[in-house]
C-alpha positions in Angstrom: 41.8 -61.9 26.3 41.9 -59.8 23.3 44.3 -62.0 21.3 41.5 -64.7 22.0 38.5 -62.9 20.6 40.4 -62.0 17.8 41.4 -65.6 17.0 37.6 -66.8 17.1 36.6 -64.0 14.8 39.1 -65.3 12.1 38.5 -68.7 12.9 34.8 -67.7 12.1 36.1 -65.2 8.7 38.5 -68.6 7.7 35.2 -71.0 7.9 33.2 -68.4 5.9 35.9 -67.8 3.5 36.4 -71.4 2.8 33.2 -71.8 1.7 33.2 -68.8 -0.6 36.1 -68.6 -2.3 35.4 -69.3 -6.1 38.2 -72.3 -5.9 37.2 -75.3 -3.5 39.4 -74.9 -0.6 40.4 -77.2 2.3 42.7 -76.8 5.1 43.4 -79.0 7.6 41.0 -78.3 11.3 44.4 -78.5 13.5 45.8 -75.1 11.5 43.0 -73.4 13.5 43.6 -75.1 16.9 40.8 -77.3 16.4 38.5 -75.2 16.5 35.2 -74.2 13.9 32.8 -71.5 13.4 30.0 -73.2 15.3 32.8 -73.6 18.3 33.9 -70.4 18.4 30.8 -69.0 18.9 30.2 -71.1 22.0 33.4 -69.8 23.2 32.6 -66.4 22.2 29.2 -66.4 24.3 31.4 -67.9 27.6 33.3 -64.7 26.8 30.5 -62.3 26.7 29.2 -63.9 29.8 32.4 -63.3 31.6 32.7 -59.5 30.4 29.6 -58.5 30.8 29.5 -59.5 34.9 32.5 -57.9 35.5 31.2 -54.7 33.8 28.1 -54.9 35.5 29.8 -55.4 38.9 32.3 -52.6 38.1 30.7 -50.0 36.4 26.9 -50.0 36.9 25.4 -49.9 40.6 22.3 -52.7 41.0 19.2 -50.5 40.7 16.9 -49.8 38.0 19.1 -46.6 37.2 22.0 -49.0 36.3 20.5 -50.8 34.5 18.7 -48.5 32.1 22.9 -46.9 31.7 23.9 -50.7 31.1 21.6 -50.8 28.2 22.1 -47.8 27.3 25.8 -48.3 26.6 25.5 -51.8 24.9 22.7 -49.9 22.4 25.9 -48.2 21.4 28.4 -50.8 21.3 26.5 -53.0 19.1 24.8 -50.9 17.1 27.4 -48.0 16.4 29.2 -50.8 14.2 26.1 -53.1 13.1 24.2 -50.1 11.3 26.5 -48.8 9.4 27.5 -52.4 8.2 23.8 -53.1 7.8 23.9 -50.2 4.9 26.3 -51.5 3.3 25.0 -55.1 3.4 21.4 -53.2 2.2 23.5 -51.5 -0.7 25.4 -54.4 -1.9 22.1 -56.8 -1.7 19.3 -54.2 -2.4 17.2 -56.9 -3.9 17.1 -59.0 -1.0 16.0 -56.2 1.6 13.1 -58.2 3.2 9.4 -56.8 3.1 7.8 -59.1 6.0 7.6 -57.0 8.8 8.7 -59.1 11.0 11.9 -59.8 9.2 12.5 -56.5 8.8 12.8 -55.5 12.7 14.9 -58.4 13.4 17.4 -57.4 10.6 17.5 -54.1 12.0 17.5 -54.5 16.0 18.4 -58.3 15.9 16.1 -59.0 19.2 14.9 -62.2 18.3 16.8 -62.8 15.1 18.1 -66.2 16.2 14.5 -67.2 17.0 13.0 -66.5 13.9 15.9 -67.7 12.1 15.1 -71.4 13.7 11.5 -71.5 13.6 10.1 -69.3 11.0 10.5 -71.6 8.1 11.1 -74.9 10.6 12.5 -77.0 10.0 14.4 -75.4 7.2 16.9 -72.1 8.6 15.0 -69.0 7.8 18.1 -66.8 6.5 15.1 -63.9 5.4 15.5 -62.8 9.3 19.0 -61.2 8.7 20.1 -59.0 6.1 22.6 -61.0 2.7 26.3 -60.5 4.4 25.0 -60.3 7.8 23.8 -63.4 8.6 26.6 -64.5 11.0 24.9 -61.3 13.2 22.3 -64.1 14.2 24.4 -64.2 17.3 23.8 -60.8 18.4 20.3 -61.9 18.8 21.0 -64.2 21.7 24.3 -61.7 22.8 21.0 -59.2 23.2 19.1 -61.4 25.2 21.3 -62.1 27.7 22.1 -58.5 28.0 18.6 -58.0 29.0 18.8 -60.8 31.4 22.7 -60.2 32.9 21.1 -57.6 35.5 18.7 -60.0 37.0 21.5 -62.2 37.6 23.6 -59.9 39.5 20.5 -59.3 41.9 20.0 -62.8 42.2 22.3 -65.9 42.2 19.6 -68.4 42.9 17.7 -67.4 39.2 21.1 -67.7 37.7 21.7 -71.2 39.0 17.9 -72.4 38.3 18.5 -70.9 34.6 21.5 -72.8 34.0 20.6 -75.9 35.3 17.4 -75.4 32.8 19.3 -74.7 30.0 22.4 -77.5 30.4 19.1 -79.6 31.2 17.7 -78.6 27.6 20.7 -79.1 26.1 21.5 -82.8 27.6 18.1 -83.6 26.1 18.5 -82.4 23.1 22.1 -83.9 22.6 20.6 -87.7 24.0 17.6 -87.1 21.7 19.2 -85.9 18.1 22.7 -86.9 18.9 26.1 -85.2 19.6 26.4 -83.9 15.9 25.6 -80.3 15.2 21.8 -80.3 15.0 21.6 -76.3 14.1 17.9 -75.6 14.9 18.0 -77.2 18.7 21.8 -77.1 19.5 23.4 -73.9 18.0 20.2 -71.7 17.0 17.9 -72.4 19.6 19.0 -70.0 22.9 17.8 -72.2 25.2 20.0 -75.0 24.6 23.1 -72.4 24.0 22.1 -70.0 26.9 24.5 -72.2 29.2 27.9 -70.6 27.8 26.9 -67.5 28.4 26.0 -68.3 32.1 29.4 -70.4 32.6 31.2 -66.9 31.7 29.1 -64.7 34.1 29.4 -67.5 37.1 33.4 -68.0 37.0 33.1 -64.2 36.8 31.3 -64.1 39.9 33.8 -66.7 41.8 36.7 -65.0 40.6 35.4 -61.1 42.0 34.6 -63.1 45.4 37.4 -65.6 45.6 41.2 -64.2 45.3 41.6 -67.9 44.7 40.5 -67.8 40.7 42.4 -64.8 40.1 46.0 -65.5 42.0 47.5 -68.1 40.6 47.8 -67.1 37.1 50.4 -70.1 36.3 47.5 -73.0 36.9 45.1 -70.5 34.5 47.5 -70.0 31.9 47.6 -74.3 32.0 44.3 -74.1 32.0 44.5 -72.3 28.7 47.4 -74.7 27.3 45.0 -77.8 28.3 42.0 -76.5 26.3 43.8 -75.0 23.6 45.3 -78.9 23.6 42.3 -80.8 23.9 40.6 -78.6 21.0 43.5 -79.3 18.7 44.1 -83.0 19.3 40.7 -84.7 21.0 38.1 -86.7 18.9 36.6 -84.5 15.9 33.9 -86.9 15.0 30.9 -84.9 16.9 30.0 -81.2 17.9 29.3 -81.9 21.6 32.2 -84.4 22.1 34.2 -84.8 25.2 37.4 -83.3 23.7 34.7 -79.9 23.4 33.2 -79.8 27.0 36.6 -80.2 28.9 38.3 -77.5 26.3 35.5 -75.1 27.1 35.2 -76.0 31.1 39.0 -75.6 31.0 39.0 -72.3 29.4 36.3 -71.2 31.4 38.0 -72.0 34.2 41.2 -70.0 33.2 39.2 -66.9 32.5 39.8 -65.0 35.4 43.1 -64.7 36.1 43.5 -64.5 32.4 41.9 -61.4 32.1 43.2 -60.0 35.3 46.7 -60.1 33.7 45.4 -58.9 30.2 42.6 -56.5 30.8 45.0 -53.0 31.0 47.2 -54.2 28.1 45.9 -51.9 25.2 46.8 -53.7 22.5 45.3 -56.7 23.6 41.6 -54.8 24.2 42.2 -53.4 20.7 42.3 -56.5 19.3 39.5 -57.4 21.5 37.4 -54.1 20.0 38.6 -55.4 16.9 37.4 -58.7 16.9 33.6 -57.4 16.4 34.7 -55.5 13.1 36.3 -59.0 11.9 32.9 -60.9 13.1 30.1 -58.5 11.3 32.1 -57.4 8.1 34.0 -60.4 6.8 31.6 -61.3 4.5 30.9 -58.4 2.8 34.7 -58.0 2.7 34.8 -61.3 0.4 32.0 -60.4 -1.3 33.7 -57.4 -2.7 36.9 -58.3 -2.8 36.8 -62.1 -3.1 37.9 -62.2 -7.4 40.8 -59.9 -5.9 42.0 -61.9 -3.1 42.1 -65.3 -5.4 44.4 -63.4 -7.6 46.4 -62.7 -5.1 47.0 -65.9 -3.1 49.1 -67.2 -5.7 51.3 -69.9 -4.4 54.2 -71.8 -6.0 53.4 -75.2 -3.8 49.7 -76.6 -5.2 49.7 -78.3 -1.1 50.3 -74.3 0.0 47.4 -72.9 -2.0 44.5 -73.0 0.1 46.4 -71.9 3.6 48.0 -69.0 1.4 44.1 -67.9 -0.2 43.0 -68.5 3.6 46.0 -65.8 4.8 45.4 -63.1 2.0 41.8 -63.6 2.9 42.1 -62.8 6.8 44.4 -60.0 5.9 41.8 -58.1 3.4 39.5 -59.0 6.6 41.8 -57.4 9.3 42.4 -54.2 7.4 38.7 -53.9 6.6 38.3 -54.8 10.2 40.8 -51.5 11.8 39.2 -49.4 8.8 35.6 -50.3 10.5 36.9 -49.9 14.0 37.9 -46.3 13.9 34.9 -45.2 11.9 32.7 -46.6 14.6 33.9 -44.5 17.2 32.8 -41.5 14.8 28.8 -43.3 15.1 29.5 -44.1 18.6 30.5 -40.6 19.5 27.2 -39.3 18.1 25.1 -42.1 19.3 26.4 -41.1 22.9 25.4 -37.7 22.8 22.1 -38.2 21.4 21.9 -40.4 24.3 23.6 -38.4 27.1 26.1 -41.2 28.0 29.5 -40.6 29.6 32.2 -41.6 27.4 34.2 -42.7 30.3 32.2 -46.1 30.8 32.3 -47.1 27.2 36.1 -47.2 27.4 36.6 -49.8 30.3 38.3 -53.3 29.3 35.3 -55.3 29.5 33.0 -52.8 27.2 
């Protein structure tokens, strides 16, 4: 599982760095499986949906008291990395700090960052809602809104089936109304229309801790796994919500249990997984910095070579950055959990 998360975050880092570099650079989709930025953030959010149930149902009994540790723990998990990040985002952009209030608390607690970024400035993206080399942490907004939410759900499987049929319903009716492209304020900003990854996550968690069924036969997930990773790399790439996307990602959903079941005590995998987050908030900033030095560096005898050799010197500066990142965290983290009484114990389980 961690391997996966890792490969999203770069695919996410190679998008951004594509775009950035002070050379125009193209690679060809099918080096990355596929896959995009805006994709990898749908899987990303099936991901968080699985993880998050099984932590709930492992770690956290279903009372209020849970619940308040639950949040308690993800305060720390997110913002242990994100606020040290932010002031170095703040540091390299001083000029840009916003001064509207409202802008302000959503670049510093995300909660409701990926609303404002859709609708503040509608229909135009209002990019003043996150901090300059931040802005892919517009996710986190909806990542903290469904934290909020994932207790309910555990209490109650009847809200979590009336709240994805709502939101797959939103999204059909978006999709027939503006089209299978990417339309970013209604089909990858807008939470009700994206809420539905999250929710396929937590319920093939939720079959796979009640059935042995989705967690025995790891052969049939693991081709599960090969048959999205198959469909993403060779399907139709003329829209966003295509066919070749929504059998990849029901696939892989699919898969997810016994996946994880065989993956979740390997610790290199779950520090790639930990990992991943680092790759996801501070890549970026990382080419900010250090972009003039990584073009010097991806120098490539074959002109055809250049770009996927700029795109690997770019990831690397990324993944030591990101390990450099990782282990200061757990320095913020440490002190974060004592100001807030937590047991370390919980905060080192696979699926936190």
């Amino acid at each position: 599982m961690g391997a996966i998360r890792l490969f999203l975050a770069l695919v996410v880092a190679c998008d951004h760095w594509l775009t950035m570099a002070p050379q125009p650079l193209f690679i060809d989709v099918r080096a990355k499986l596929g896959f995009n930025a805006g994709y990898a953030v749908m899987f990303f959010y099936v991901i968080s949906g699985f993880l998050i149930t099984y932590t709930l149902s492992r770690n956290y009994p279903a009372n209020l008291d849970g619940s308040l540790r639950f949040f308690r723990n993800r305060f720390v998990r997110i913002f242990s990395l994100y606020w040290p990040v932010a002031a170095v985002a703040i540091y390299t952009f001083p000029a840009t700090f916003p001064r509207a209030p409202a802008d302000i608390f959503t670049c510093l607690f995300l909660i409701g960052s990926d609303w404002r970024l859709s609708f503040a400035d509608y229909p135009a993206a209002h990019w003043g809602a996150m901090l300059d080399g931040l802005h892919p942490a517009w996710t986190l907004g909806a990542e903290l809104t469904f934290y909020l939410v994932a207790p309910l759900l555990m209490r109650s499987w009847k809200l979590g089936v009336a709240l994805l049929a709502l939101t797959f319903g939103t999204r059909a009716c978006f999709v027939w109304h503006v089209g299978p492209g990417l339309h970013e304020p209604w089909t990858y900003y807008f939470a009700p229309s994206t809420f539905c990854f999250f929710l396929f996550g937590h319920f093939i968690c939720r079959a796979g801790l009640r059935w042995d069924a989705f967690t025995a036969n790891r052969k049939l997930a693991f081709m599960l796994l090969a048959a999205s990773i198959t469909t993403m790399a060779l399907g139709n790439y003329d829209n966003f919500d295509s066919l070749r996307f929504w059998i990849s990602i029901l696939c892989f959903s699919a898969a997810l249990p016994s996946i994880f079941a065989a993956t979740k005590d390997l610790r290199l995998l779950n520090l790639m997984g930990n990992v991943s987050f680092s790759v996801y908030l501070i890549h970026i900033l990382v080419f900010v910095w250090f972009g003039g030095l990584i073009s010097k560096l991806a120098v490539s005898p074959l002109p055809r070579l250049s770009a996927y050799v700029s795109v690997l010197v770019a990831l690397a500066f990324v993944l030591l950055a990101a390990v450099v990142a990782h282990s200061a965290e757990t320095i913020v983290a440490y002190a974060l959990r004592v100001a807030l009484g937590i047991r370390s114990r919980l905060l080192r389980a696979p699926a936190e």
